[in-house]
C-alpha positions as CSV (number, residue, x, y, z in Angstrom):
1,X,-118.4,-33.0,-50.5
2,X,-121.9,-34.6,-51.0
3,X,-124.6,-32.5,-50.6
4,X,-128.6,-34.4,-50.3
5,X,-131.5,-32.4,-50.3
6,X,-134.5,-33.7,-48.0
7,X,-137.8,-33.1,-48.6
8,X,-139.9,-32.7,-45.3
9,X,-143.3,-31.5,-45.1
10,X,-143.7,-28.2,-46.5
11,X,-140.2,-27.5,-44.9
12,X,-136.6,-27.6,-47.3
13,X,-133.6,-29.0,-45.4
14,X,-130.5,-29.3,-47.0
15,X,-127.2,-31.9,-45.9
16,X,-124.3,-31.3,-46.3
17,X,-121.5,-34.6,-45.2
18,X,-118.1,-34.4,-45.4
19,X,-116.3,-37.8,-46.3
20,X,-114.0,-37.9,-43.6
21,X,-116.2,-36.7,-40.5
22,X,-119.8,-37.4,-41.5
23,X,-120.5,-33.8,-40.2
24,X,-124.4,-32.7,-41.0
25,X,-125.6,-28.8,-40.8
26,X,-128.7,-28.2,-41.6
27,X,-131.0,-25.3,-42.7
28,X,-134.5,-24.5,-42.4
29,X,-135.8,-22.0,-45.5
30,X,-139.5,-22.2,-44.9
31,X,-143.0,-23.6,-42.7
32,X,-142.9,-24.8,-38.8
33,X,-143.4,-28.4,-39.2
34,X,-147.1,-28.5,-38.1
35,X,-146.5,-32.1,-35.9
36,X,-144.1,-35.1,-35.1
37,X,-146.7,-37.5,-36.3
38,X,-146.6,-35.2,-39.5
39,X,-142.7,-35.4,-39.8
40,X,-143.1,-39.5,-39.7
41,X,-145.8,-40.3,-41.7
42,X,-144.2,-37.6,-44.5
43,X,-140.9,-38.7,-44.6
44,X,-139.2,-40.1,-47.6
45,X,-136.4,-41.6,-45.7
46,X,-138.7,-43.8,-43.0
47,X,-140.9,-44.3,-46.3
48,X,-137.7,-46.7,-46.5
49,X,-136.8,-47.8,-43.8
50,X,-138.3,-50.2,-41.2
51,X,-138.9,-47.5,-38.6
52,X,-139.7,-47.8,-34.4
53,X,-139.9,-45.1,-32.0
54,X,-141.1,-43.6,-29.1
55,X,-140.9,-40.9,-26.9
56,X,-141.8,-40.6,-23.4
57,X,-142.2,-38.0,-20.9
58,X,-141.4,-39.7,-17.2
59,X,-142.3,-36.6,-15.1
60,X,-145.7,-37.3,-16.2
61,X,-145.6,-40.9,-17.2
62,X,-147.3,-40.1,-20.5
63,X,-146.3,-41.5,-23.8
64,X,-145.9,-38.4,-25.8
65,X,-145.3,-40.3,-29.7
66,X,-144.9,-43.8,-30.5
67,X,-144.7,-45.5,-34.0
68,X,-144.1,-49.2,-34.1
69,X,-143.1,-49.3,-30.2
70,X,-144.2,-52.6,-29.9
71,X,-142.5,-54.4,-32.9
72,X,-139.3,-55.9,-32.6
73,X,-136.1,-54.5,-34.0
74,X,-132.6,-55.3,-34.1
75,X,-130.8,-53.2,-31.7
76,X,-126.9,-53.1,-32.8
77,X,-124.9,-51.6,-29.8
78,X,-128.1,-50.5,-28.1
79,X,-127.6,-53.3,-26.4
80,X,-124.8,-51.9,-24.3
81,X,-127.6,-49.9,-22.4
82,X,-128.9,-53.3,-21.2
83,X,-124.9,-54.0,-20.3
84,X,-124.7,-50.9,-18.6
85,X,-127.8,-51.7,-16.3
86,X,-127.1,-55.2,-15.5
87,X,-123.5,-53.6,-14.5
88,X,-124.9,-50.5,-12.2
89,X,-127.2,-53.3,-10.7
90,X,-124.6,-55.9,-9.8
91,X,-121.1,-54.9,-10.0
92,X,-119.2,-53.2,-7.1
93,X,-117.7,-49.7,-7.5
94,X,-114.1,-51.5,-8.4
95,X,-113.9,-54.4,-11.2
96,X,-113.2,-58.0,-9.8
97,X,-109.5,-58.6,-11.3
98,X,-108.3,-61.8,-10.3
99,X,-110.0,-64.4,-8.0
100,X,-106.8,-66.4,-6.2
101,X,-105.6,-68.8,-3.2
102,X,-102.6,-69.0,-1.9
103,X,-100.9,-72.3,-1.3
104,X,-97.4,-73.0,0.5
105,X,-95.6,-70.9,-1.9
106,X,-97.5,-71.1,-4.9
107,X,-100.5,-68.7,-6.2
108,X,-103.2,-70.3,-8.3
109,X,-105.7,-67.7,-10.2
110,X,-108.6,-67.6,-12.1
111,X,-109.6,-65.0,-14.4
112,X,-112.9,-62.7,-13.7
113,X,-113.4,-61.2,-17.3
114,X,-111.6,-58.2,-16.3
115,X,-110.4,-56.8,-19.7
116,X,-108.4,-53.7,-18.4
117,X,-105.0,-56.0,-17.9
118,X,-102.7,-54.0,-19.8
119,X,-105.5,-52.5,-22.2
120,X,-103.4,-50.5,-24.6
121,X,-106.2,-47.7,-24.4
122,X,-107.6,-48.0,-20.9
123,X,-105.4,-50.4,-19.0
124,X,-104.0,-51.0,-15.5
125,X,-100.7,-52.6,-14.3
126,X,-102.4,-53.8,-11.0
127,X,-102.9,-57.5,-11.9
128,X,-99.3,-57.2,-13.4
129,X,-97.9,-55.7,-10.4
130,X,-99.6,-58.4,-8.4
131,X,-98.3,-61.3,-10.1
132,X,-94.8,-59.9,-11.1
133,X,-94.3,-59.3,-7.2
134,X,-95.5,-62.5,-6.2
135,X,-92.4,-64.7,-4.9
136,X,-93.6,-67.8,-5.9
137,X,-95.3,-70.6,-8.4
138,X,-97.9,-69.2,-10.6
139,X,-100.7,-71.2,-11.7
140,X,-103.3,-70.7,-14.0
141,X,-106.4,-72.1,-14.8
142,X,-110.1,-71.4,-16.9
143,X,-111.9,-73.9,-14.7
144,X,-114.3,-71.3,-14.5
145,X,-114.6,-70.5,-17.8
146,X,-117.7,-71.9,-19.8
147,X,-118.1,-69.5,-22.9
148,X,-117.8,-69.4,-26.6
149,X,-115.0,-67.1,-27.6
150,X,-117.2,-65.7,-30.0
151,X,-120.7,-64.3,-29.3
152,X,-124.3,-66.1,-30.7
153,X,-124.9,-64.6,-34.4
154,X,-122.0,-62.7,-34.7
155,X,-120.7,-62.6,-37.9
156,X,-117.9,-64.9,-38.4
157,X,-115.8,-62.9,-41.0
158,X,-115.7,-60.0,-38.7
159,X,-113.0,-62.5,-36.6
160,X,-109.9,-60.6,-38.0
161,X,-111.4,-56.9,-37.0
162,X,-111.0,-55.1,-33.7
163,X,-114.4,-54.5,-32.7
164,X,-114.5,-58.5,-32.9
165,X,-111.9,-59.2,-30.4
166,X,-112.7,-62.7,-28.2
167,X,-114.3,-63.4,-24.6
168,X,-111.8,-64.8,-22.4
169,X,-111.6,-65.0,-18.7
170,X,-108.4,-63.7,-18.5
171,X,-108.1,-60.5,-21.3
172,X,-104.7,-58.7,-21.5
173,X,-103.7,-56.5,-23.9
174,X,-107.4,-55.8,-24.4
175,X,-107.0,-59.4,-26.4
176,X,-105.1,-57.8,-29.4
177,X,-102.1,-57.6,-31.3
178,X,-101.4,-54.1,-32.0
179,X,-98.8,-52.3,-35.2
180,X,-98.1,-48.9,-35.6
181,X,-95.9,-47.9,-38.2
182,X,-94.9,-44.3,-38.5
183,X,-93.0,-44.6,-41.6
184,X,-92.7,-47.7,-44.0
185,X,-89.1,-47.3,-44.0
186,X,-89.0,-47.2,-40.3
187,X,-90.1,-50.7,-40.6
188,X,-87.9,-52.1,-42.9
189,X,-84.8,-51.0,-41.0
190,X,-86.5,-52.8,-37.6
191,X,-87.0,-55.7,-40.2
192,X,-83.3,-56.0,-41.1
193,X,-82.1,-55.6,-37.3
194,X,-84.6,-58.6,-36.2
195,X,-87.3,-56.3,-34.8
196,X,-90.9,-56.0,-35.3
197,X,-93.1,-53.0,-34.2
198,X,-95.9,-55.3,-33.1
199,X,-97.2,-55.3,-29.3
200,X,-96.8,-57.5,-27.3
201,X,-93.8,-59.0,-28.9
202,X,-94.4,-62.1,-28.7
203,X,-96.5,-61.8,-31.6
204,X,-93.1,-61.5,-33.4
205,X,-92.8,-65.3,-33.4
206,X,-96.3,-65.6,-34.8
207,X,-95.6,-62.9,-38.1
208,X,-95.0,-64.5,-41.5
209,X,-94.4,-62.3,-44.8
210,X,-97.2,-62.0,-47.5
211,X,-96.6,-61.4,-51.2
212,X,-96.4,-57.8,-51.0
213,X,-98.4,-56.3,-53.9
214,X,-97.3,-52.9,-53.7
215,X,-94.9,-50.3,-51.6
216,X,-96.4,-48.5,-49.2
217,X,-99.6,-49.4,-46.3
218,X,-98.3,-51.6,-44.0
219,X,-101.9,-54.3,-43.7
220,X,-102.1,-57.1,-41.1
221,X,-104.0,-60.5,-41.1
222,X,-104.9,-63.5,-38.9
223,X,-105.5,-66.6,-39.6
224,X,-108.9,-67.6,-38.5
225,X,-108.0,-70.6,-36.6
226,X,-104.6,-70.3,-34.4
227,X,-102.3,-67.1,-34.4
228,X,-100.6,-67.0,-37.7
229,X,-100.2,-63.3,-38.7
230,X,-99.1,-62.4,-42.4
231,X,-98.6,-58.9,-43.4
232,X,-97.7,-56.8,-46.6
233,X,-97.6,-53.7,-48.0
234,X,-100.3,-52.3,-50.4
235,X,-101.8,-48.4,-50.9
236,X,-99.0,-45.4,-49.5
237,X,-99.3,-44.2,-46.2
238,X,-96.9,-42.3,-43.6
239,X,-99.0,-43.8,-40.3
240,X,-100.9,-46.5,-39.8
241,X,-102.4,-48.2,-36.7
242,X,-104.3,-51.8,-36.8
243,X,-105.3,-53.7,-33.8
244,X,-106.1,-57.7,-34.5
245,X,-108.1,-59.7,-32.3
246,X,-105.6,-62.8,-31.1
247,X,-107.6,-66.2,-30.4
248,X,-107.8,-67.5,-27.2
249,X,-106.4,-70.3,-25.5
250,X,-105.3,-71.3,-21.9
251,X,-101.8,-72.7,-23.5
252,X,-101.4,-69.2,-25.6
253,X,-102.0,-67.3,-22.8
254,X,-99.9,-68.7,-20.5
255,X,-97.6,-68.5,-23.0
256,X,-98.3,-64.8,-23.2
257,X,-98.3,-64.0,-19.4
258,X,-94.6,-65.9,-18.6
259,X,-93.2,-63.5,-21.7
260,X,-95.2,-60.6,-19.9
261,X,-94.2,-61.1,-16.6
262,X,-90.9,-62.1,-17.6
263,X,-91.4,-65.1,-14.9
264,X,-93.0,-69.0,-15.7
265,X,-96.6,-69.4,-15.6
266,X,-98.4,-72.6,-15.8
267,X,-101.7,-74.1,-16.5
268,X,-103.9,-76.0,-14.0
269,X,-106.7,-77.1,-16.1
270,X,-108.5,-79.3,-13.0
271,X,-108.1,-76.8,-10.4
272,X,-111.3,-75.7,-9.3
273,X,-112.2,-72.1,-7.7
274,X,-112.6,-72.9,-4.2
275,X,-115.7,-71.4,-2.6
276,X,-113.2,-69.7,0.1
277,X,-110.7,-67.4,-2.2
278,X,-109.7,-63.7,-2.0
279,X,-110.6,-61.1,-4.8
280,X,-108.3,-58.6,-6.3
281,X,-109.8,-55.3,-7.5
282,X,-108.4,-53.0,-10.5
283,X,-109.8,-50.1,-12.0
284,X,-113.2,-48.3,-10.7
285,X,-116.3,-49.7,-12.3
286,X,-117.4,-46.2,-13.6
287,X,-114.6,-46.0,-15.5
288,X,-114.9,-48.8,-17.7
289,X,-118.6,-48.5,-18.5
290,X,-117.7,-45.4,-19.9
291,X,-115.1,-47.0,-21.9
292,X,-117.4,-49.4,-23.2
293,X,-120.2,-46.6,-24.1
294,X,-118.5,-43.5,-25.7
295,X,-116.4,-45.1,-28.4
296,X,-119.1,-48.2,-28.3
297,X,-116.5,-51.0,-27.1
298,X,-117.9,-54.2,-28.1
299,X,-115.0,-55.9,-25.8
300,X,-115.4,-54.1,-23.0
301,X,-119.3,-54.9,-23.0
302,X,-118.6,-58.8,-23.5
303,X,-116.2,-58.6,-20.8
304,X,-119.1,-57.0,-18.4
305,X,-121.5,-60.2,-18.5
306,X,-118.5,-62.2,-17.5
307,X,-117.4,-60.0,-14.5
308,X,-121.1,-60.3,-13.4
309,X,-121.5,-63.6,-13.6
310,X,-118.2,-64.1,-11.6
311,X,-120.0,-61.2,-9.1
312,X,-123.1,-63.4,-8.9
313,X,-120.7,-66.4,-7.9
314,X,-121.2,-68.2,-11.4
315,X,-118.9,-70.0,-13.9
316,X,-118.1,-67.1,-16.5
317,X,-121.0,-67.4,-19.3
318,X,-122.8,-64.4,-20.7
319,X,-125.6,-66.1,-21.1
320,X,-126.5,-67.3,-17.5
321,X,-125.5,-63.5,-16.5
322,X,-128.1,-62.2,-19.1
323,X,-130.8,-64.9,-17.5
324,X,-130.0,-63.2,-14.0
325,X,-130.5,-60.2,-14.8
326,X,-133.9,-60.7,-17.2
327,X,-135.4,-62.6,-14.3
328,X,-134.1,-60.4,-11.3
329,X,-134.3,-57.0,-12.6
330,X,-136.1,-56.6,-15.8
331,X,-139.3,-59.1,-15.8
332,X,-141.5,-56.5,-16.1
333,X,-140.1,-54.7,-19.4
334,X,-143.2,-54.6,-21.9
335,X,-141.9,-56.7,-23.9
336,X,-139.6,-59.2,-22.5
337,X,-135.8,-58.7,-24.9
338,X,-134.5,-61.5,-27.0
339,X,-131.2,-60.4,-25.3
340,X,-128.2,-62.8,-26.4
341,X,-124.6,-60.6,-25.9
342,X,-123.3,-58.0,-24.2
343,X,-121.9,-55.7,-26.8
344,X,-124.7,-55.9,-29.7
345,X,-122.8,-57.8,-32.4
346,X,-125.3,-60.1,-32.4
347,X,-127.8,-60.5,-34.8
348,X,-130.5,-62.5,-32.7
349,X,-130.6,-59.4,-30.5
350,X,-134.5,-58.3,-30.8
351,X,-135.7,-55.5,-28.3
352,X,-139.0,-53.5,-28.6
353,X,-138.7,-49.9,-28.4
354,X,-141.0,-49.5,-25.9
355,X,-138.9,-51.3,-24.0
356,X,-136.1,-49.9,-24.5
357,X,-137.9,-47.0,-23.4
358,X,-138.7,-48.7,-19.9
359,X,-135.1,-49.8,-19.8
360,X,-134.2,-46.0,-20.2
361,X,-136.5,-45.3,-17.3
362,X,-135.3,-47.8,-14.9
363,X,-131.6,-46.1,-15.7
364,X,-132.7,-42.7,-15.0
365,X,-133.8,-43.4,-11.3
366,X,-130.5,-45.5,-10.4
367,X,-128.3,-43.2,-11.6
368,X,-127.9,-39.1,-11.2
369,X,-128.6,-36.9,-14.2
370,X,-124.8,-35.5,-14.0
371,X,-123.3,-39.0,-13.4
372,X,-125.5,-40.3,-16.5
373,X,-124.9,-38.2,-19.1
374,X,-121.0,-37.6,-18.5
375,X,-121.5,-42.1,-19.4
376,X,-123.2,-41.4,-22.4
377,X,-122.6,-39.6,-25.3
378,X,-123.2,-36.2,-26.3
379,X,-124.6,-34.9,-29.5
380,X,-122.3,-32.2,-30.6
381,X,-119.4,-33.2,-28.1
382,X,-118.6,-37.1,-27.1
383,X,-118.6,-40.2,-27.9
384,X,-120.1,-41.9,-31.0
385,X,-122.2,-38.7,-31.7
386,X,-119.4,-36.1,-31.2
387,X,-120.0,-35.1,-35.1
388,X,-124.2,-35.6,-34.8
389,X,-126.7,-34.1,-33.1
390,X,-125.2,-30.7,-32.4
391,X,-127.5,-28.1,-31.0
392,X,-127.9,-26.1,-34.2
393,X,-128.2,-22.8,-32.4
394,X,-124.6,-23.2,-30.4
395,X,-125.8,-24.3,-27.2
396,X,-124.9,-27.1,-25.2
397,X,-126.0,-30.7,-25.8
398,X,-129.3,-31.8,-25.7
399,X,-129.0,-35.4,-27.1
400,X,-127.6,-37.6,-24.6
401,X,-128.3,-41.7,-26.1
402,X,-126.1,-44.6,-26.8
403,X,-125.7,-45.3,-30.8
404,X,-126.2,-48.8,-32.1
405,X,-125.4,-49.7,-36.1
406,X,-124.8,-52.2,-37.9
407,X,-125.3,-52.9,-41.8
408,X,-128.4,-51.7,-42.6
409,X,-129.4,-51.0,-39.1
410,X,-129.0,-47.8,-36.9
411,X,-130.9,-47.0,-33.6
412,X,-130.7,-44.5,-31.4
413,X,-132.0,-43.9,-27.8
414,X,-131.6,-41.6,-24.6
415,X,-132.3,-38.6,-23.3
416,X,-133.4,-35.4,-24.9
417,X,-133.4,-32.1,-22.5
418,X,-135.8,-30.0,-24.7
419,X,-135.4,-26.3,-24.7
420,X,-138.2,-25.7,-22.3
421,X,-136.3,-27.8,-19.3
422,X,-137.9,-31.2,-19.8
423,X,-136.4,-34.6,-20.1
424,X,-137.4,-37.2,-22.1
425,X,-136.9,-40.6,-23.0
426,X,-136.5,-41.7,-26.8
427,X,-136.1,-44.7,-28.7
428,X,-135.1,-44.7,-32.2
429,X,-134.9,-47.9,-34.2
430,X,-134.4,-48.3,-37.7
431,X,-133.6,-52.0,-39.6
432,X,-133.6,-53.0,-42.7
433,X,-132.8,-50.3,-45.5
434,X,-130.4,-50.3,-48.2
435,X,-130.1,-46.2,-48.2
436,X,-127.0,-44.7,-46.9
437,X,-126.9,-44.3,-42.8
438,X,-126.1,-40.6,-43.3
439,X,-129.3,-40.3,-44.8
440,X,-131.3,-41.6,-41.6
441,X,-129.5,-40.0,-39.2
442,X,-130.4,-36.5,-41.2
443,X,-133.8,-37.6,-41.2
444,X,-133.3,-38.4,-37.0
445,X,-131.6,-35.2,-36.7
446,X,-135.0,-33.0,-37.5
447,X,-136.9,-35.1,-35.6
448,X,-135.1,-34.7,-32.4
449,X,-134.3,-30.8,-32.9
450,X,-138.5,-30.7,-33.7
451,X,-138.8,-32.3,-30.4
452,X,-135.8,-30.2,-28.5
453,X,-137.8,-26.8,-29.5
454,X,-141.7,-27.9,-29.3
455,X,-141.8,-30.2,-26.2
C-alpha cells in the first residue's frame, strides 16, 4: 500500500492506492477550500504538469472556470468523444456488415469496417451465418479499402499489444489471436497431443517455440512483419490470457475466412463495389459505441471512421471520414481539432479544451441524458473510472466523462451533475509530466468533488 500526502490550500488530503486497483479515498481534516481558481493556482501537482481546463454551465451558457482552454493539448482516448459524435451523426441504428452483389451463383463482398465479426468479447455470428449459408462461390475483395493498417503517429512498438490491433475492412476475431492457459501443464499435454490453445486455430500453423527461460507464464510474441508467433515460458502463473494483434492482409484473411467457414473463399483484388449493391446489417449501433467507450477500445473506435466513411458512400479511409465530419458538423468548434484517428493513439492528436467543451455541448443536445451516460463511464461504477471518482459520501455517480491516457498524458472530460441538480460540462487536460498518473487524478479528484458540492 502507498500512501501520498497532498498538500492543498489550507486543506490536508490524504491518498491512499492500492497496487492492484488504483483505488483512492480521500479525507478532508481541516478549511473549506475558499475557490476553484484557489485549488489551481495552489496545487503542487498542476505546479507540474502542463494543465488545461474548463468548466461550463450550458443552462446558462456561461463559462464558469477556464485555465489554459485555449491551448492545445494532446488528448489520448478523448478522442473517442469526437468518434462517438461523428458516429451518432452519421451511422444508422444497425452497423453496415458487409456490402455484396450477387452474381449467377457466386457472392462477391466487400468489407465495411465492421469489427464485431466473431469479436471474442462483443461479437456476432451474422456475417458468418450469412456466408456459411450461402450456396455458392465466395469472393472477396478490399477494392474499397485505402488505409494504413496502422494509425498516423502511433507508436510503432506498441504493434505486438492489444490495444494496437490493425484497421482492416474486414475485422474478425476482433483482428487477434487469442491464448488462455489455465494451467501450464494443461498446455503441455495439448502440446504432446498436437494441439494448441490459441483462437482461431489457424494460428496453430503460425506458432514457433522460443527458448524458454524459465517454467511457468505462458508469454506470446509476433513478429512485426508477417504472422510468426513464438512463445515461452517465463514468471509462474495458474491463468493467463493475451490477445495479439494479427497483421493484415487480403491473402491472410482469405486464408482465415475459408478455415472459418469451413468452405473456399477467394480474393478479387479488381473487383470494384458497384454503385447498385445490397447492405447487410449486424449488431445495433448503440451497442458498439459503448464497447468502444467503457473499456476505451482503440479498435472498435478505428473501426468507426471506416464504417462511416463506407455510410458516406466513400472508399474506407479514416482520414477522408474525419474531413467529413470537421467540415459538415464541427466547423464551428473554437478551435478547429488537429484530429488524425479514431481511437486516440495518436500522437499528432491536438484539441483545445474549450473545444472539447463545445464538442461536449453538441453531444448533450443529440443525445438524452439517460441514453448518454449509460455510454459513458461512471465515476464509482463503469467503465475506465469504475475505481475513480466515487461520490465520497455513498451516493450515486456524479462524474460521467470519457478517460484518455497515455505516457505522461491524462485527460478527462464530461459531465458533472453537482449536488445542487446542475449539469455541467468539463474538460480536463493534462500533458507532459513525469509524476505518477495516480498522483493527477488525486489532484482531479478534489477538484471535481469541490465542484460537485459548490456549483
Amino acid at each position: 500500500m502507498i500512501t501520498l500526502v497532498i498538500g492543498l490550500l489550507a486543506c490536508k488530503t490524504s491518498e491512499i492506492a492500492t497496487d492492484s486497483e488504483n483505488v483512492f479515498i480521500h479525507e478532508s481534516e481541516s478549511h473549506e477550500q475558499e475557490s476553484l481558481a484557489g485549488i489551481f493556482e495552489n496545487s503542487e501537482t498542476f505546479s507540474k504538469t502542463i494543465t488545461g481546463f474548463m468548466l461550463f454551465d450550458p443552462e446558462a451558457d456561461s463559462t464558469l472556470y477556464a485555465v489554459n482552454e485555449s491551448k492545445y493539448m494532446n488528448p489520448a482516448s478523448n478522442t473517442k468523444l469526437f468518434t462517438y459524435f461523428a458516429a451518432i451523426n452519421v451511422l444508422e441504428d444497425r452497423l453496415p456488415a458487409l456490402k455484396y452483389v450477387i452474381r449467377d451463383d457466386s457472392l462477391i463482398f466487400w468489407g465495411t469496417g465492421d469489427p464485431s465479426f466473431l469479436h471474442p468479447d462483443f461479437g456476432t455470428d451474422a456475417v458468418y451465418e450469412f456466408l456459411a449459408n450461402f450456396e455458392g462461390e465466395l469472393f472477396f475483395s478490399d477494392s474499397n479499402y485505402d488505409d494504413e493498417n496502422l494509425g498516423p503517429g502511433w507508436s510503432w512498438a506498441d504493434y505486438n499489444s492489444y490495444y494496437s490491433a490493425e484497421k482492416s475492412p474486414l475485422p474478425i476475431y476482433g483482428n487477434v489471436a487469442r491464448v488462455t492457459i489455465e494451467h501450464i501443464e494443461e498446455y503441455r499435454i495439448a502440446k504432446e497431443d498436437g494441439e494448441y490453445l490459441i483462437s482461431p486455430a489457424i494460428f496453430n500453423e503460425y506458432l514457433l517455440e522460443a527458448e524458454r527461460s524459465e517454467e511457468g507464464r505462458f508469454v506470446l510474441e509476433r513478429d512485426r512483419v508477417g504472422n510468426n508467433f513464438t512463445y515461452q515460458f517465463t514468471s509462474d502463473t495458474s491463468r493467463y490470457t493475451t490477445d495479439k494483434p494479427f497483421h493484415y492482409t487480403p491473402e491472410f484473411v482469405v486464408n482465415l475466412l475459408s478455415d472459418t467457414l469451413k468452405k473456399t473463399v477467394s480474393y478479387l483484388p479488381e473487383a470494384e463495389l458497384p454503385e447498385v449493391h445490397r447492405t447487410m446489417y449486424s449488431m445495433e449501433t448503440e451497442e458498439l459505441l459503448k464497447e468502444m467507450m467503457l473499456p476505451s477500445d482503440n479498435q472498435s473506435a478505428e473501426q468507426i471512421m471506416l464504417m462511416i466513411a463506407a455510410e458516406l458512400g466513400m472508399d474506407l479511409n479514416s482520414r477522408a471520414a474525419i474531413n467529413h465530419v470537421v467540415e459538415t458538423y464541427l466547423y464551428d468548434l473554437p478551435d478547429s481539432p488537429n484530429w488524425r484517428d479514431g481511437s486516440g493513439l495518436s500522437r499528432y492528436n491536438l484539441f483545445t479544451p474549450r473545444s472539447m467543451v463545445a464538442l461536449l455541448d453538441k453531444i448533450d443536445d443529440l443525445v438524452d441524458d439517460e441514453q448518454l451516460f449509460d455510454s459513458l463511464p461512471q465515476g464509482g461504477k463503469q467503465g475506465t473510472i469504475r475505481r475513480l471518482y466515487a461520490h465520497k459520501e455513498g451516493g450515486e455517480p456524479y462524474v460521467f466523462a470519457k478517460t484518455g491516457t497515455l505516457s505522461n498524458n491524462h485527460c478527462l472530460s464530461g459531465y458533472v451533475v453537482t449536488e445542487s441538480g446542475k449539469k455541467l460540462l468539463f474538460s480536463f487536460m493534462n500533458n507532459n509530466y513525469v509524476i505518477p498518473t495516480r498522483q493527477v487524478q488525486a489532484q482531479m479528484d478534489e477538484v471535481l468533488w469541490f465542484i460537485y458540492k459548490n456549483y
